[in-house]
Residue frames as qw, qx, qy, qz and C-alpha x, y, z in Angstrom:
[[0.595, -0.086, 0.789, 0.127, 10.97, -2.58, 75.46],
 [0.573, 0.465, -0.424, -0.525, 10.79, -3.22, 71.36],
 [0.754, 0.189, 0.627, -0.052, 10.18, -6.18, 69.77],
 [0.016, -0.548, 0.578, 0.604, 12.67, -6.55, 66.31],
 [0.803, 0.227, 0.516, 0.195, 11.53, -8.49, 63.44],
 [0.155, -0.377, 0.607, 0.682, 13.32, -9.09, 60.01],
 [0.763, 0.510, 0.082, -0.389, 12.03, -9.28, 56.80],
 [0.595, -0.176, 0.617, 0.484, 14.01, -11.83, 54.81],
 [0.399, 0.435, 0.645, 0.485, 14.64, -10.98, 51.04],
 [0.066, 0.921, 0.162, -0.348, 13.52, -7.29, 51.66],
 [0.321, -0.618, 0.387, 0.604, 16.81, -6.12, 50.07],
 [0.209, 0.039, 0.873, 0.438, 16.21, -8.19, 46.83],
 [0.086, 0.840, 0.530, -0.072, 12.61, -6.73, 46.60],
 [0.296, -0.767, 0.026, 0.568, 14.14, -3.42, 46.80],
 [0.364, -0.248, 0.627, 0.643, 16.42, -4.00, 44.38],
 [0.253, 0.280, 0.831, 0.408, 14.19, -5.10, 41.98],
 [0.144, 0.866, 0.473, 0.076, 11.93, -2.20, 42.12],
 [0.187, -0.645, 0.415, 0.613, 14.88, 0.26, 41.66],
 [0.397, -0.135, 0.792, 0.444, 15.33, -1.71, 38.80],
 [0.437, 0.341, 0.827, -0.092, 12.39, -1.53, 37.29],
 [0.382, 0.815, -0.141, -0.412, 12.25, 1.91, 35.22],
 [0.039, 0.588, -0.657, -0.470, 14.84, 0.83, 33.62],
 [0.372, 0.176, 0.911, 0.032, 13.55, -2.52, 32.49],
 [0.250, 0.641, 0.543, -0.481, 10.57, -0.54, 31.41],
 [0.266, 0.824, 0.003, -0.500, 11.98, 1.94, 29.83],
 [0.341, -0.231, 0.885, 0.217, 14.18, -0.99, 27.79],
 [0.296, 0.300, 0.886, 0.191, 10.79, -2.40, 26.46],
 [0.102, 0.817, 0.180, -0.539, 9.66, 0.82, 25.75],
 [0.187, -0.551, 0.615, 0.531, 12.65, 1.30, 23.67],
 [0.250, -0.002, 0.914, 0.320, 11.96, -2.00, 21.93],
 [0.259, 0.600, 0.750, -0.103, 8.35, -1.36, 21.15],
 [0.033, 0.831, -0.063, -0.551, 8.94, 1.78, 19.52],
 [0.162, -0.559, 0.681, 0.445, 11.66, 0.92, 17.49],
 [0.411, 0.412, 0.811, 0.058, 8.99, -1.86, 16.40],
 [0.236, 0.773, 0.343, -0.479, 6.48, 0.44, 15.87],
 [0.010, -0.855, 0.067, 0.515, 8.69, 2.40, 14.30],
 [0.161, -0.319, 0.771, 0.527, 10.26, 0.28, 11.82],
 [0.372, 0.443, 0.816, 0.006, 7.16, -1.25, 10.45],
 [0.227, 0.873, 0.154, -0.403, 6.49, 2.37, 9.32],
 [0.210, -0.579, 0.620, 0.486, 10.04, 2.81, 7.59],
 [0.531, -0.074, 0.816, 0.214, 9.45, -0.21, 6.19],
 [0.300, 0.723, 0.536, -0.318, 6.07, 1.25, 4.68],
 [0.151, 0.909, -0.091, -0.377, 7.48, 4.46, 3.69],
 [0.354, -0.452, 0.602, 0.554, 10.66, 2.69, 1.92],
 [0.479, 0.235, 0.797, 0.283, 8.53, 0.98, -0.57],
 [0.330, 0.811, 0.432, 0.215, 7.13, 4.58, -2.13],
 [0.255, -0.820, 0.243, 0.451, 10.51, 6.23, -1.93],
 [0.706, 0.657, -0.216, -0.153, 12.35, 6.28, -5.06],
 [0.991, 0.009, -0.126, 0.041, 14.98, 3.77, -5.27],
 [0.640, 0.461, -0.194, 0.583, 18.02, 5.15, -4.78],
 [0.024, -0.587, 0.227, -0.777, 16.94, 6.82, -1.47],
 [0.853, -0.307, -0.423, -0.002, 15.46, 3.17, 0.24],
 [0.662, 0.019, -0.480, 0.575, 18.94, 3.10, 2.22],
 [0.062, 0.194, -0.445, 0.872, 18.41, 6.34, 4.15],
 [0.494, -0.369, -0.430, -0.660, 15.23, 5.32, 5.52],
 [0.453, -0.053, -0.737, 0.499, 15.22, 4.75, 9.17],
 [0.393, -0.776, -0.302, -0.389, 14.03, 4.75, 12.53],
 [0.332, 0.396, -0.490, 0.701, 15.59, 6.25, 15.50],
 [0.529, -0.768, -0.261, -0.249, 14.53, 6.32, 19.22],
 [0.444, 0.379, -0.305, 0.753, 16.02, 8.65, 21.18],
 [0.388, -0.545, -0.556, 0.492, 15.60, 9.94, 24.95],
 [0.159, 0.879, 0.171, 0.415, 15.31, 13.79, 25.49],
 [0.461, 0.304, -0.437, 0.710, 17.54, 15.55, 27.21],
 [0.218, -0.221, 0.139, -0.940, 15.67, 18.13, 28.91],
 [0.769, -0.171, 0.092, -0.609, 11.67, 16.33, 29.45],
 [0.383, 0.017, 0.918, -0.099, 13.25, 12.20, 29.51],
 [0.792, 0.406, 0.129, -0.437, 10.51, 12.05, 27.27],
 [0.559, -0.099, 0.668, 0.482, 11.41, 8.87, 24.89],
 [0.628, 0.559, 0.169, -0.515, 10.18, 9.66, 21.13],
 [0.692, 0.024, 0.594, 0.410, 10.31, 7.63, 17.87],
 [0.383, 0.739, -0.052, -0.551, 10.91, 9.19, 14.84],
 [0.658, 0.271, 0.643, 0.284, 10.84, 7.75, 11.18],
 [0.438, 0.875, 0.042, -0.203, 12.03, 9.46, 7.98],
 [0.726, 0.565, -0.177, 0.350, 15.22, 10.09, 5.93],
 [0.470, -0.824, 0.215, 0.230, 18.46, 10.44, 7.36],
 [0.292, 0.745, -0.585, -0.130, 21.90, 11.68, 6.16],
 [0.926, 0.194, -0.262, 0.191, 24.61, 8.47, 5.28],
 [0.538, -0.669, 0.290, 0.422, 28.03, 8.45, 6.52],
 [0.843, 0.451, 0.196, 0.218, 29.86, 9.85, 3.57],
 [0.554, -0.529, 0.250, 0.593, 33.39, 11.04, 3.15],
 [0.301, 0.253, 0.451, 0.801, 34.95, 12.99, -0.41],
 [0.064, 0.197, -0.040, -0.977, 33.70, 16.13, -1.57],
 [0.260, -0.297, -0.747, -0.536, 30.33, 14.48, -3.32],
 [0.386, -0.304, 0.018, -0.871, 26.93, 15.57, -2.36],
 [0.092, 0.085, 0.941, -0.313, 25.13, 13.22, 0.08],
 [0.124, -0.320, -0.898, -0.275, 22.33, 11.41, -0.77],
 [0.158, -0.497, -0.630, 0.576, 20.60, 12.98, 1.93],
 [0.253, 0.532, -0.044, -0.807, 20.54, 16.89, 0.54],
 [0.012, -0.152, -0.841, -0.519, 19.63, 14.64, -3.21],
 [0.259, -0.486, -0.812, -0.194, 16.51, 13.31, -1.69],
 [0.111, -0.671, -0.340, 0.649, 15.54, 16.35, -0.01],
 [0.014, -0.336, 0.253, 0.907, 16.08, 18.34, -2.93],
 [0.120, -0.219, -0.913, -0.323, 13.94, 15.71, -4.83],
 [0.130, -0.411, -0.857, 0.281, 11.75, 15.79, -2.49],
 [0.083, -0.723, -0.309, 0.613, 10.88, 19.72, -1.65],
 [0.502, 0.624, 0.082, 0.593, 12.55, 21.19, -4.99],
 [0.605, -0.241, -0.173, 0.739, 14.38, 23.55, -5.26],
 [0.032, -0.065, 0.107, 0.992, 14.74, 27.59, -6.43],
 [0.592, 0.018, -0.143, -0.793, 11.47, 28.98, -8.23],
 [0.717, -0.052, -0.550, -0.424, 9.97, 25.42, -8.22],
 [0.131, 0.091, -0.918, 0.362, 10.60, 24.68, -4.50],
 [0.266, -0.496, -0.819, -0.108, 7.26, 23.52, -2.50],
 [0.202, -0.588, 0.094, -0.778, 5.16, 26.63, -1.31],
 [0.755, -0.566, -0.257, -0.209, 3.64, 24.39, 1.83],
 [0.715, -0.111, -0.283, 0.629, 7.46, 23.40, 3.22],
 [0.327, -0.945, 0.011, -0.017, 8.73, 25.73, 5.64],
 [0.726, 0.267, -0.257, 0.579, 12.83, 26.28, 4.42],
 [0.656, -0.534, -0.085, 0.527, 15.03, 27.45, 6.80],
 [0.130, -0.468, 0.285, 0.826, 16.96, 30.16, 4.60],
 [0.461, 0.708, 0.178, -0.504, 15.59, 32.07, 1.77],
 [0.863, 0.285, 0.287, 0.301, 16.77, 31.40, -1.74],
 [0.288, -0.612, 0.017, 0.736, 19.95, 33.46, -2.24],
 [0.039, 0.811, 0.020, -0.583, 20.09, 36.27, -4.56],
 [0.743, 0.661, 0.033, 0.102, 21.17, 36.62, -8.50],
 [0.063, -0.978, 0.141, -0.137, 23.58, 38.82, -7.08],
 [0.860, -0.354, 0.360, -0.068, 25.57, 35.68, -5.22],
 [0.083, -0.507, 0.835, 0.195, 28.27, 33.93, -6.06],
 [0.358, 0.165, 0.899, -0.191, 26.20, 30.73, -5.75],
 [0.499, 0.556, 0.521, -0.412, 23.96, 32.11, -8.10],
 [0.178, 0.735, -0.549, -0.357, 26.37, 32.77, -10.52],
 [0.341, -0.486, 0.767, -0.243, 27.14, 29.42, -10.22],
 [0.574, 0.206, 0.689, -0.393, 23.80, 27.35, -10.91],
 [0.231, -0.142, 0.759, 0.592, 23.36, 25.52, -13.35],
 [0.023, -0.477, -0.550, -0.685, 19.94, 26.87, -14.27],
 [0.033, -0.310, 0.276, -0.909, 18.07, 29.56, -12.66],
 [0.641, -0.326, -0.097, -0.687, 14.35, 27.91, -12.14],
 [0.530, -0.377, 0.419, -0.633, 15.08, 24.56, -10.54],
 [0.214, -0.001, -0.976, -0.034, 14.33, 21.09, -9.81],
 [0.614, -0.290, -0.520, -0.517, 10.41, 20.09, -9.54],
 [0.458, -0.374, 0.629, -0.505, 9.14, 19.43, -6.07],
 [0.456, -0.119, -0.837, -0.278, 8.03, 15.54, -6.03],
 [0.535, -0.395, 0.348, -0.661, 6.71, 15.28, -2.18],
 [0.645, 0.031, -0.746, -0.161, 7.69, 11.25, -2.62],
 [0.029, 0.141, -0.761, 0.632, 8.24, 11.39, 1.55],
 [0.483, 0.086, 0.372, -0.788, 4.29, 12.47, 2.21],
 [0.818, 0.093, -0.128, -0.554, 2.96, 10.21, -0.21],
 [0.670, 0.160, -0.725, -0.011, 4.64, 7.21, 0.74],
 [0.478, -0.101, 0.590, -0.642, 3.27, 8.30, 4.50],
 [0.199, -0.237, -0.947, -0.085, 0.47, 4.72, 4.96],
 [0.293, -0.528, -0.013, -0.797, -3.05, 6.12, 5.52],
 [0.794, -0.564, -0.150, -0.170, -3.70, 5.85, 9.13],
 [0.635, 0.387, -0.518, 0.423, -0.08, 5.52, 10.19],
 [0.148, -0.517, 0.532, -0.654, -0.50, 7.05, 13.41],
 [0.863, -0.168, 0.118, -0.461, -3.25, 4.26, 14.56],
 [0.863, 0.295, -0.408, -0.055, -1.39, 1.11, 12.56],
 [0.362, 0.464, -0.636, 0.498, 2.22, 2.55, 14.64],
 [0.607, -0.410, 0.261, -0.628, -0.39, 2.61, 18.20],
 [0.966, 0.046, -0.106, -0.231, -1.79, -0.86, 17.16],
 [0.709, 0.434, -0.477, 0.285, 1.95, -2.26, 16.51],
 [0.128, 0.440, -0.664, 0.591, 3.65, -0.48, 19.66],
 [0.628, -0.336, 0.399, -0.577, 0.57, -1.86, 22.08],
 [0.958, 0.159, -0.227, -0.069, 1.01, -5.61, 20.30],
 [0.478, 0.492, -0.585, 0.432, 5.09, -5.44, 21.04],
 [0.241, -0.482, 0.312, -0.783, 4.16, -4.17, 24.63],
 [0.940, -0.117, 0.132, -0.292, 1.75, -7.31, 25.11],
 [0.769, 0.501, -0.386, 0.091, 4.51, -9.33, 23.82],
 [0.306, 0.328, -0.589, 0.673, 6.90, -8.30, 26.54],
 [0.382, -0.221, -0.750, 0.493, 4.79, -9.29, 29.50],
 [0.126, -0.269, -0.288, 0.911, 3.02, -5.34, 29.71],
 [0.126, 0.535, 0.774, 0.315, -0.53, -4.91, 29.14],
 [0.140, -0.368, -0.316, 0.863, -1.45, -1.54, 28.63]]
């Protein structure tokens, strides 16, 4: 012999905790992106003018670990013609360039030869001055300020943590 009972509303419970990563990971999203602008904002005001616009923040999922992460710095424009995007400008600006590029930066390719077409090319051989406007317009403390900001957003949305 058994003895049946029902739970009413079980389904709808259910539901709603299915739901819930995602909700989570929603205000997650948002609190970052906070976080993450407030920095931007920071960092626009000791960029040089003409390079304000590519200042942004981006949160993006990982493929591979889900992990969520924000990230805050310069990004390229949408631009279209044969002219040089801002972007590689304020990078050059930033890092310099040939004999006068920054010794701390880690470049990706080496600086090509005399030998080069491209070097033929250039309109002088030593360079453009590094400035390093990106690092000093970092806010000291930034990592704490961006903590402080994303755990305020977080409280905001219902999620003390």
């Amino acid at each position: 012999m058994a003895t049946v009972m029902t739970i009413e509303g079980l389904a709808d419970y259910l539901r709603t905790l299915d739901e819930a990563p995602q909700t989570l990971i929603k205000c997650v999203r948002k609190a970052m992106r906070k976080a993450g602008s407030e920095l931007a904002r920071d960092i626009k005001s000791g960029t040089p003018q003409a390079f304000r616009p590519l200042v942004k923040c981006k949160v993006v999922k990982a493929r591979i670990s889900r992990n969520l992460s924000s990230a805050v710095g310069l990004y390229k424009d949408k631009t279209t013609g044969k002219e040089i995007p801002d972007w590689f400008k304020a990078y050059w600006k930033n890092y310099g360039t040939l004999q006068r590029r920054d010794p701390s930066h880690r470049f990706d390719r080496p600086i090509k030869p005399d030998g080069t077409v491209a070097a033929r090319n250039r309109r002088n051989r030593v360079g453009q001055y590094n400035e390093n406007f990106f690092e000093e317009a970092l806010p000291s403390g930034w990592e704490s300020k961006y903590v402080n900001t994303f755990s305020r957003e977080m409280r905001s949305q219902g999620y003390d943590i």
